[in-house]
N, CA, C and O atoms as a GROMACS GRO file, in nm:
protein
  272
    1UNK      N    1   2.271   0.160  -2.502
    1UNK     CA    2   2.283   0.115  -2.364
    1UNK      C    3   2.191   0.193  -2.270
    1UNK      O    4   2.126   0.138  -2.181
    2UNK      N    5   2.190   0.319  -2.295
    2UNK     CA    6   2.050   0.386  -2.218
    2UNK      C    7   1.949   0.371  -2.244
    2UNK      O    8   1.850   0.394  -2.175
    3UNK      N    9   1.958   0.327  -2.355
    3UNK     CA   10   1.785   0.237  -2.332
    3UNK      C   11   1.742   0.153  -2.286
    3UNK      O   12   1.622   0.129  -2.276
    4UNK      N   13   1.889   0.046  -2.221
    4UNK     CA   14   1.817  -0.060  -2.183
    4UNK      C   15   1.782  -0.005  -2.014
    4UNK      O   16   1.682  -0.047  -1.955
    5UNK      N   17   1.881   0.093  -1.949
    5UNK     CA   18   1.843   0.091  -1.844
    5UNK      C   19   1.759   0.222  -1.814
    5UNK      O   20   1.780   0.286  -1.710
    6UNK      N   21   1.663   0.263  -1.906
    6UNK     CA   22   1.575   0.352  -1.888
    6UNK      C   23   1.447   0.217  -1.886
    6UNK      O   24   1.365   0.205  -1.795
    7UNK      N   25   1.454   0.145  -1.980
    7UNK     CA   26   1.357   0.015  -1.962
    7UNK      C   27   1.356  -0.048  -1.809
    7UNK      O   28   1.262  -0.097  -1.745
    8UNK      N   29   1.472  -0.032  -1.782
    8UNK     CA   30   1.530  -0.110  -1.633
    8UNK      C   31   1.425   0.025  -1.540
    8UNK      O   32   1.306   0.056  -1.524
    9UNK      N   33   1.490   0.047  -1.520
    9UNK     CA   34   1.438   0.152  -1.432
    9UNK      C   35   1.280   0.168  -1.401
    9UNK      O   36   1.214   0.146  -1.300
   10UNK      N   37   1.242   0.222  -1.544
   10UNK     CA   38   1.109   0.238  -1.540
   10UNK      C   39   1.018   0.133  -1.524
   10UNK      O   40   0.897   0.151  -1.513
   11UNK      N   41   1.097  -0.019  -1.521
   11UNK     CA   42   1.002  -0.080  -1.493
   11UNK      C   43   0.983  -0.134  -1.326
   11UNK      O   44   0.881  -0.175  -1.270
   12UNK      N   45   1.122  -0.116  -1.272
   12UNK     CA   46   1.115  -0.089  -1.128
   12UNK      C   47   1.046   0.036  -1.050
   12UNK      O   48   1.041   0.022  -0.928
   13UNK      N   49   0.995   0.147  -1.100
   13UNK     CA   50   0.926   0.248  -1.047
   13UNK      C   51   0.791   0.180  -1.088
   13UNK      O   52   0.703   0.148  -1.009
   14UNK      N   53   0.788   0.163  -1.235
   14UNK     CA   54   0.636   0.082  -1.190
   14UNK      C   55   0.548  -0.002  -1.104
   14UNK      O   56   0.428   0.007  -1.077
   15UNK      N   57   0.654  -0.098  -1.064
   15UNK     CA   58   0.618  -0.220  -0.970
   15UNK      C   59   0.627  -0.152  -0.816
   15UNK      O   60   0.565  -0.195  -0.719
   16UNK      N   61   0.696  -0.064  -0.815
   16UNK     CA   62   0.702   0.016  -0.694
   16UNK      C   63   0.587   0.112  -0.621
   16UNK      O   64   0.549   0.124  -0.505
   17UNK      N   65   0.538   0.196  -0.791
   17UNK     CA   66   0.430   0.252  -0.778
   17UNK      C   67   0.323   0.155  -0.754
   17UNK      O   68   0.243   0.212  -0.679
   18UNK      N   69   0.274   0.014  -0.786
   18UNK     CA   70   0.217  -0.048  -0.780
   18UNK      C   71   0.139  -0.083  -0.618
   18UNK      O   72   0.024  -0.098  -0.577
   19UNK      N   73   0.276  -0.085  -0.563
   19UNK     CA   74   0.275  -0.091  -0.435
   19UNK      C   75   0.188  -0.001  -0.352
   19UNK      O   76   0.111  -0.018  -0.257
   20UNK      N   77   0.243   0.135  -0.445
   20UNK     CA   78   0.191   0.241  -0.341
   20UNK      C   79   0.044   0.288  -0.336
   20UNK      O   80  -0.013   0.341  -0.241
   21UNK      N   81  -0.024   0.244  -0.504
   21UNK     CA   82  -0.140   0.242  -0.521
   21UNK      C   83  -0.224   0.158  -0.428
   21UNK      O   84  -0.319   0.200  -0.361
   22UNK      N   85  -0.177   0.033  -0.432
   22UNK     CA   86  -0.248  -0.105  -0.344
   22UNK      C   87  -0.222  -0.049  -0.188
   22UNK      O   88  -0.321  -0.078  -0.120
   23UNK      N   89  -0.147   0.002  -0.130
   23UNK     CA   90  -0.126   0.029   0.009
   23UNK      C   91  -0.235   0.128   0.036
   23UNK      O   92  -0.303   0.105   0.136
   24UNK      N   93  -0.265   0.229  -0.034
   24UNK     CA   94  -0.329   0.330  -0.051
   24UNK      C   95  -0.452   0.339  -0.032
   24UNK      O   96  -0.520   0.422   0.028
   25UNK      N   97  -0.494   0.194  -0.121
   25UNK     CA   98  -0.606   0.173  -0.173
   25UNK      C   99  -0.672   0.107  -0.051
   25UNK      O  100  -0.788   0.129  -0.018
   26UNK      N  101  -0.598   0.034   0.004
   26UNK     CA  102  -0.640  -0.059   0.118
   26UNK      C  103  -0.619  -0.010   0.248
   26UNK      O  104  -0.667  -0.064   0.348
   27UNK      N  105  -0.523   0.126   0.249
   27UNK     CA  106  -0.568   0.239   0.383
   27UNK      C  107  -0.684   0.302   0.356
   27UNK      O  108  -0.734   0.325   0.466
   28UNK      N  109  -0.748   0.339   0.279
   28UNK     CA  110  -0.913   0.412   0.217
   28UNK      C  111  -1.028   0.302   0.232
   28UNK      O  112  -1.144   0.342   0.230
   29UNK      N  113  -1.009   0.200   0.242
   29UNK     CA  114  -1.087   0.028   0.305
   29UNK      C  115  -1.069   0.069   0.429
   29UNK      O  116  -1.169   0.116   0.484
   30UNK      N  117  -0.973   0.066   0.488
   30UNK     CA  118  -0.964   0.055   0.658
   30UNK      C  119  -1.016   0.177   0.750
   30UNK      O  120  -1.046   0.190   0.869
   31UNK      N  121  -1.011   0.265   0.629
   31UNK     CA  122  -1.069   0.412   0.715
   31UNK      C  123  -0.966   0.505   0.777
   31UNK      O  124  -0.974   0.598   0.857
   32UNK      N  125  -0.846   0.434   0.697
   32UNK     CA  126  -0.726   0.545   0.712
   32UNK      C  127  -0.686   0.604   0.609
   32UNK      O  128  -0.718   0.527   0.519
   33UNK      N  129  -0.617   0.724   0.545
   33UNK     CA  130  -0.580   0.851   0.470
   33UNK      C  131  -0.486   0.730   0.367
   33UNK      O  132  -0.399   0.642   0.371
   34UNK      N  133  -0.541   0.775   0.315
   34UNK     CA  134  -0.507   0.708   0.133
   34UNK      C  135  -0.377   0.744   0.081
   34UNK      O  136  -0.303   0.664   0.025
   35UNK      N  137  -0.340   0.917   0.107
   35UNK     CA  138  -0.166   0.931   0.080
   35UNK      C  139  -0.088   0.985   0.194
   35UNK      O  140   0.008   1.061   0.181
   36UNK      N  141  -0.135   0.940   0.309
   36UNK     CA  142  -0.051   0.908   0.396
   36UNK      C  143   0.055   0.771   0.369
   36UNK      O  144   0.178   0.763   0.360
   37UNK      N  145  -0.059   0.665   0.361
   37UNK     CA  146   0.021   0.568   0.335
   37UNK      C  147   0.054   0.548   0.216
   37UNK      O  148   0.154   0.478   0.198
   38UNK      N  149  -0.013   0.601   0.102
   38UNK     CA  150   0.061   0.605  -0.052
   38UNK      C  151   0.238   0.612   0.025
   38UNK      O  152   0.320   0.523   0.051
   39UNK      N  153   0.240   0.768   0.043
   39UNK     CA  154   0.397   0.756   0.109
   39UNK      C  155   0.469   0.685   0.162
   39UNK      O  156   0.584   0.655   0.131
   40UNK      N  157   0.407   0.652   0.249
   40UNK     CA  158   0.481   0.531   0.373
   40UNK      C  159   0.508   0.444   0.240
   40UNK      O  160   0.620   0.452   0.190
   41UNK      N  161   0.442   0.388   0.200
   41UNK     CA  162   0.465   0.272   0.076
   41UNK      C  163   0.570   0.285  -0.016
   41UNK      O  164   0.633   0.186  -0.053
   42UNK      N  165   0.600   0.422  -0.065
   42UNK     CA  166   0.691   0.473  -0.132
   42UNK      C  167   0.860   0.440  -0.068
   42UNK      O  168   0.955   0.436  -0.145
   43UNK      N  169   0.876   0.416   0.083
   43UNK     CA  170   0.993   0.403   0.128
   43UNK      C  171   0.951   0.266   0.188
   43UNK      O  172   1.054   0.203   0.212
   44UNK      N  173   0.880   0.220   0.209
   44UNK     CA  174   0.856   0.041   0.263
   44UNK      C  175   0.734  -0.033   0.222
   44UNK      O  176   0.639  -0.069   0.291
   45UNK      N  177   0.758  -0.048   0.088
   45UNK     CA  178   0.632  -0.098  -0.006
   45UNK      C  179   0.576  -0.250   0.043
   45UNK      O  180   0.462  -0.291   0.061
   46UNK      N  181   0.709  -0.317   0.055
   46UNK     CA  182   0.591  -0.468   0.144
   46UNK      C  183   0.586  -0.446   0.261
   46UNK      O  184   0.525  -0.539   0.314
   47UNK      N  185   0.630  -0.343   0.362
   47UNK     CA  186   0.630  -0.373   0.510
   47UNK      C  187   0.471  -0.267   0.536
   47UNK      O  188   0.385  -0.294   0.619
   48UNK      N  189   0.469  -0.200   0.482
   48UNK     CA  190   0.320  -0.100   0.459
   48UNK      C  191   0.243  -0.187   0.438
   48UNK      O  192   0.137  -0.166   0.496
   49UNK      N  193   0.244  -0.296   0.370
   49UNK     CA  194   0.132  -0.353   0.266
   49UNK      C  195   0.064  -0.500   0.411
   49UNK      O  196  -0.038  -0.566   0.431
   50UNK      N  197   0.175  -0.484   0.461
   50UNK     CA  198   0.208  -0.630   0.571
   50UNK      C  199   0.123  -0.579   0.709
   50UNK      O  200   0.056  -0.642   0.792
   51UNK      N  201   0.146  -0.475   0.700
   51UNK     CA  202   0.116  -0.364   0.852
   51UNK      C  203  -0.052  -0.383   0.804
   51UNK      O  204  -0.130  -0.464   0.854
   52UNK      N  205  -0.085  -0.270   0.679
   52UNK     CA  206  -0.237  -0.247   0.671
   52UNK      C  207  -0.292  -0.409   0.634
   52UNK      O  208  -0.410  -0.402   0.600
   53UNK      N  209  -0.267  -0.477   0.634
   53UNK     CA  210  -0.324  -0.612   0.604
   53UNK      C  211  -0.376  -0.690   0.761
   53UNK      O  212  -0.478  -0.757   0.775
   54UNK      N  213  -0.265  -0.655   0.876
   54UNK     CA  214  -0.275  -0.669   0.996
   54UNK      C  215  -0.418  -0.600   1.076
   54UNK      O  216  -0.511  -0.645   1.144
   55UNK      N  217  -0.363  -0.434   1.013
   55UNK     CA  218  -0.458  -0.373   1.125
   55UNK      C  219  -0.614  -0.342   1.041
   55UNK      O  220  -0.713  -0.291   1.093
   56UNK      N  221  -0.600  -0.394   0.888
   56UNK     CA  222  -0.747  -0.447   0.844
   56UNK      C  223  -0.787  -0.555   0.922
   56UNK      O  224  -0.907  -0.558   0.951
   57UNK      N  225  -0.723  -0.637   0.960
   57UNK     CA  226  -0.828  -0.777   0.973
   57UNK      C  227  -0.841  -0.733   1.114
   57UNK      O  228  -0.925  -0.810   1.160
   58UNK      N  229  -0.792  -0.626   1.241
   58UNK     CA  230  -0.855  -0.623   1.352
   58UNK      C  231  -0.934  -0.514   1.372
   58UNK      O  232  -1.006  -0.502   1.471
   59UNK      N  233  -0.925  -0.410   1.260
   59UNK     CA  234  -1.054  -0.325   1.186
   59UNK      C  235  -1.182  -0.394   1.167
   59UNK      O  236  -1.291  -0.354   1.207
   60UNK      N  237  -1.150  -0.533   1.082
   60UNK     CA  238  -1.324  -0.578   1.050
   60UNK      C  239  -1.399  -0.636   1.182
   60UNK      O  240  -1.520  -0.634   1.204
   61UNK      N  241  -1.269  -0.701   1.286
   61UNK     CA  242  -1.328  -0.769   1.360
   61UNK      C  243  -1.403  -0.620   1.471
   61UNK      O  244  -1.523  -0.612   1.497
   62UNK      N  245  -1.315  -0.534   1.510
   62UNK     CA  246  -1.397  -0.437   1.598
   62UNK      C  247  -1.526  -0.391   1.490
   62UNK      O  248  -1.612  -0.458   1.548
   63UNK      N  249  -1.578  -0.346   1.413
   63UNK     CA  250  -1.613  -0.303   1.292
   63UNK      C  251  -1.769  -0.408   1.355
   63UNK      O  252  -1.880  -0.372   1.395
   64UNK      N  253  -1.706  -0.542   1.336
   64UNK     CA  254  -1.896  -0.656   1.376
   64UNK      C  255  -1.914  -0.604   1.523
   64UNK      O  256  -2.019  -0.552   1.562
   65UNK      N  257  -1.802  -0.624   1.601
   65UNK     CA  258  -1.812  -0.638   1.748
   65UNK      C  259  -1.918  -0.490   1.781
   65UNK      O  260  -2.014  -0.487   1.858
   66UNK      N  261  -1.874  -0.401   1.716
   66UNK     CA  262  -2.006  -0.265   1.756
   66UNK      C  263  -2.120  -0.289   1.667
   66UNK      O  264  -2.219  -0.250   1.728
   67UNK      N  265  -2.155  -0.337   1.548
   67UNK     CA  266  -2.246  -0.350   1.523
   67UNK      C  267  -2.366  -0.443   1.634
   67UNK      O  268  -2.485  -0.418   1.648
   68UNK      N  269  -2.302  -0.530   1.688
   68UNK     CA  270  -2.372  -0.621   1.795
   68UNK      C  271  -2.425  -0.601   1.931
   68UNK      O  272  -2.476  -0.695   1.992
   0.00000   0.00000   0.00000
């Protein structure tokens, strides 16, 4: 029986960690600290992921607007 929920488990920290990699990965795109938000992700893995997805897309747009 502990095996099944060591299987359980570990495969929910995976998908979790998953999170925190991709949040991470895509604060280091935006030009913000990579385990800052690793963390943040660690306690709000889709609401992190929802946020940097937001303040990427008004990153790229200031990002052209000074190039011009």
């Amino acid at each position: 029986m502990w095996v099944l929920q060591l299987l359980f488990w570990g495969t929910v920290l995976s998908i979790v960690n998953c999170f925190q990699w991709a949040a991470g990965i895509l604060a280091k795109q935006t030009g913000r600290s990579f385990w800052r938000w690793y963390m943040i992700a660690q306690f709000l893995p889709v609401i992190s992921m929802i946020i940097l997805i937001c303040l990427w897309d008004t990153n790229t747009e200031r990002s052209s607007k000074s190039l011009n």
